[in-house]
C-alpha positions in Angstrom: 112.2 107.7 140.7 112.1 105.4 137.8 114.6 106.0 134.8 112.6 106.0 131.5 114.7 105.0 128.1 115.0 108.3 126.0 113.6 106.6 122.8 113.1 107.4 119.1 110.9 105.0 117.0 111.4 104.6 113.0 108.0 105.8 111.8 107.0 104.1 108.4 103.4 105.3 108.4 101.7 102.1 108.8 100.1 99.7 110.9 103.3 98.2 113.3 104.8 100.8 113.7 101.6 102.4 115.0 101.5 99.2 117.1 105.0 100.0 118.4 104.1 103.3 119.7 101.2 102.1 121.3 102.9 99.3 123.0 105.7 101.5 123.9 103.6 104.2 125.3 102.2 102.2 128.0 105.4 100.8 128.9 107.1 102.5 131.7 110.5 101.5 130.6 110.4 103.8 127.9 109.8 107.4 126.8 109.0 107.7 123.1 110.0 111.9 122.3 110.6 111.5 118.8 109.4 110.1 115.3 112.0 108.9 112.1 110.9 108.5 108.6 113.2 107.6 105.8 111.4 109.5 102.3 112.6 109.0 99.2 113.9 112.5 98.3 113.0 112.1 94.3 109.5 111.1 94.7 109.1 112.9 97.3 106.7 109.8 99.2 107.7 107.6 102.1 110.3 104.8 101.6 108.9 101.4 100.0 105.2 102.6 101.3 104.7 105.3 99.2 103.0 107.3 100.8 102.8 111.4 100.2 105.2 113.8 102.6 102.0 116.1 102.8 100.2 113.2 104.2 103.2 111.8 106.5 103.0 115.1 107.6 99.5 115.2 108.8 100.0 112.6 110.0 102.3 113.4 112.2 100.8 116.1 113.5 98.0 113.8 114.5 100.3 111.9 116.8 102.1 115.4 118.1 105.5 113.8 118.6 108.7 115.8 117.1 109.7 114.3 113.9 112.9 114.2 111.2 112.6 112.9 107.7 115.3 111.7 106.6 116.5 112.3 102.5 117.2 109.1 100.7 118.3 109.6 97.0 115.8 107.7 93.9 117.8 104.4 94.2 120.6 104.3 97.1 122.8 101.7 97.2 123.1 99.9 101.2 126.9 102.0 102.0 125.0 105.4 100.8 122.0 104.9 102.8 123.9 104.0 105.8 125.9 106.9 105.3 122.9 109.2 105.8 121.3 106.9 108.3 124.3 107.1 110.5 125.0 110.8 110.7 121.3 111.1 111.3 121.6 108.6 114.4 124.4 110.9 115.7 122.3 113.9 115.6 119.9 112.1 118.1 122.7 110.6 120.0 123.4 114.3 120.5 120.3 114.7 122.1 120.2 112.4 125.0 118.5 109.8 122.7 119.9 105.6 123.5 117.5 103.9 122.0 116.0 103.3 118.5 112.6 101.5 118.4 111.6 99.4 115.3 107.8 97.7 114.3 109.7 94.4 112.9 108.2 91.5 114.5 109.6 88.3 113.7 113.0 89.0 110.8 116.3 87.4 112.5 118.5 88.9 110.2 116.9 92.4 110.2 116.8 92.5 113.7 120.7 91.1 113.7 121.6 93.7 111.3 119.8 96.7 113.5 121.6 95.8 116.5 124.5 95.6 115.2 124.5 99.3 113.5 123.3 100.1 116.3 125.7 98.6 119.0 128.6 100.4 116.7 127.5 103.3 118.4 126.6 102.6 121.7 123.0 102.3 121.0 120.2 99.9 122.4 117.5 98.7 120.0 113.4 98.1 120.9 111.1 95.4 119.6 107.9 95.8 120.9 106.2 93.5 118.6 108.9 90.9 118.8 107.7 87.6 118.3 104.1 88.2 118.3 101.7 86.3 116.3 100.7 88.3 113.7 97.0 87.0 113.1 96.7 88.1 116.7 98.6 91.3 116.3 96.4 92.2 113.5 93.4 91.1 115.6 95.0 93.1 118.7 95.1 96.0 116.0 91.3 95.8 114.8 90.7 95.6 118.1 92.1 98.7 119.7 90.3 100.8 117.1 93.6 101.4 114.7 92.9 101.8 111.3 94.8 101.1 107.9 94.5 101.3 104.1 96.5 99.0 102.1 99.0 101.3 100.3 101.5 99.1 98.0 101.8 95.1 97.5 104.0 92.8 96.1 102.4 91.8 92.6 104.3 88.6 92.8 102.3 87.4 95.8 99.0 89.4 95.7 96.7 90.6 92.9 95.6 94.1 92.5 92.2 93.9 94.4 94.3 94.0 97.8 95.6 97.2 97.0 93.7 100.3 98.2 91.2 98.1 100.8 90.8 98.8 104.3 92.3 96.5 106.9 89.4 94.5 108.3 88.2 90.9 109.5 87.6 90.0 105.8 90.9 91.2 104.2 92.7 88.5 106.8 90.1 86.0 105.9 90.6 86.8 102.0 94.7 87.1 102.5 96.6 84.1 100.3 97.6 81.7 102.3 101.8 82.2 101.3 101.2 85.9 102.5 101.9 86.6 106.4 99.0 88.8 108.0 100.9 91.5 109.0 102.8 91.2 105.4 106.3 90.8 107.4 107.9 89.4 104.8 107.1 92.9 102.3 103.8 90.9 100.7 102.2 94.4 101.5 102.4 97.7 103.4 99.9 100.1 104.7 99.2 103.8 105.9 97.6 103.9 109.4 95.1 107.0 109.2 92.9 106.1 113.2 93.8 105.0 116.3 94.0 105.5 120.1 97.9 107.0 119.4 96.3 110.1 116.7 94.5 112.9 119.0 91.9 112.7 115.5 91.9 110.6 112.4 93.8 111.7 109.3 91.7 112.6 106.1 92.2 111.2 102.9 91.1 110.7 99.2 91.7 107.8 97.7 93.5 108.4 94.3 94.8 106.1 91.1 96.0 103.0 91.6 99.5 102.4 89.7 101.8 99.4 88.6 105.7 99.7 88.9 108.6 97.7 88.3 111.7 98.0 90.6 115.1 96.9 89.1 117.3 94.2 91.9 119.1 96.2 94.1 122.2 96.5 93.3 124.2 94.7 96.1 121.7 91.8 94.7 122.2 92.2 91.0 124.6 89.4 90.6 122.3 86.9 92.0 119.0 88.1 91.2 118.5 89.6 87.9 114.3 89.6 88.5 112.7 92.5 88.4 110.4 93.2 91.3 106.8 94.8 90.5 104.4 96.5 93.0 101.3 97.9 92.9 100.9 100.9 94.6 97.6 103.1 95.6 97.7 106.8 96.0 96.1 108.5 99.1 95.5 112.7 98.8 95.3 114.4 101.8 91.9 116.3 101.7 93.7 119.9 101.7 95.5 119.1 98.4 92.5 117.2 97.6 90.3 120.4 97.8 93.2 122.1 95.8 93.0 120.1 93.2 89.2 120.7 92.6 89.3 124.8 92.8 91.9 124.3 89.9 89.9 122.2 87.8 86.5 124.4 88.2 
């Protein structure tokens, strides 16, 4: 009998990492029994995407894999969030899991630094998207039947009108040309809400579209002293959606 890799994949909510799953899925090699999502604790929305909980959380649900979220404070520093990152690791360690599967797809240093933490503690790392093309892989996506909203870009690289627009043939057509397809480099992130890996899709309003500046971070501070800005579009789940409207009427 075939030994399967007990595997947990980082879960960020949008489109590779819903290409992980589904590439992971259909490999033999591995067995993908649970789902981590880093949210930031004071907003209360997923990590860099921004994303609601209540909407991770249907999300979730859709896909029917257990799932942890892990707590990160409003601005942690790289030793806290390691900190909570690695106790978090042990817990699964605990529980028969040996591998940790990421949606990166073509980062050196990322991946360097993954293995790394991860080899610290006996741990294997996944990269089912490794090395793809990523005009393909966003093809490959389109092609599947996965679906995505654009949920935050970088304002340095993309203007506002890419924010909030559903991933399609003519958003990689109209993409600048400094700004990867799959935005690998953090020129944009999305919130996957279709696709052959959700038993139904997940509904959604779409809600205001918002501006904010990040200060450096500060293990960068000395060497950057730019501000980062981001536009960010807000997705309601249609339950607090309907909410919303019986309190207003």
């Amino acid at each position: 009998m075939r030994k399967t890799i007990k595997t947990f994949l980082n879960w960020s909510s949008g489109k590779d990492a819903a290409m992980a799953l589904y590439y992971l899925q259909k490999n033999p090699d591995f067995q993908v029994d649970h789902l981590l999502t880093s949210v930031n604790g004071h907003f209360d929305r997923v990590s860099m995407h921004g994303v609601r909980r209540s909407l991770l959380k249907k999300q979730i649900e859709a896909i029917g894999l257990p799932h942890t979220i892990i707590e990160l404070p409003e601005e942690p520093g790289m030793a806290e969030y390691e900190s909570i990152m690695g106790e978090q690791l042990k817990i699964l360690q605990a529980e028969g899991f040996t591998c940790s599967a990421f949606g990166d797809i073509f980062l050196e240093d990322l991946r360097n630094y993954r293995e790394n933490k991860l080899k610290e503690i006996n741990m294997q790392a996944a990269f089912p998207l490794w090395n793809k093309n990523t005009k393909m892989l966003l093809n490959d996506f389109l092609n599947h039947g996965f679906k995505a909203i654009v949920v935050c870009i970088n304002a340095d690289l993309m203007d506002a009108s890419f924010v909030g627009r559903i991933i399609d043939k003519d958003f990689i057509k109209d993409l600048p040309g400094n700004v990867d397809p799959c935005g690998e480099n953090g020129e944009f992130h999305t919130f996957c809400f279709d696709g052959p890996v959700f038993k139904h899709p997940i509904d959604f309003t779409i809600g205001e579209k918002i501006f904010k500046e990040y200060k450096a971070p500060k293990e960068d501070a000395a060497k950057n002293t730019n501000n980062m800005g981001f536009w960010f579009c807000d997705l309601i789940p249609e339950s607090d959606f309907n909410q919303i409207l019986k309190l207003n009427t």
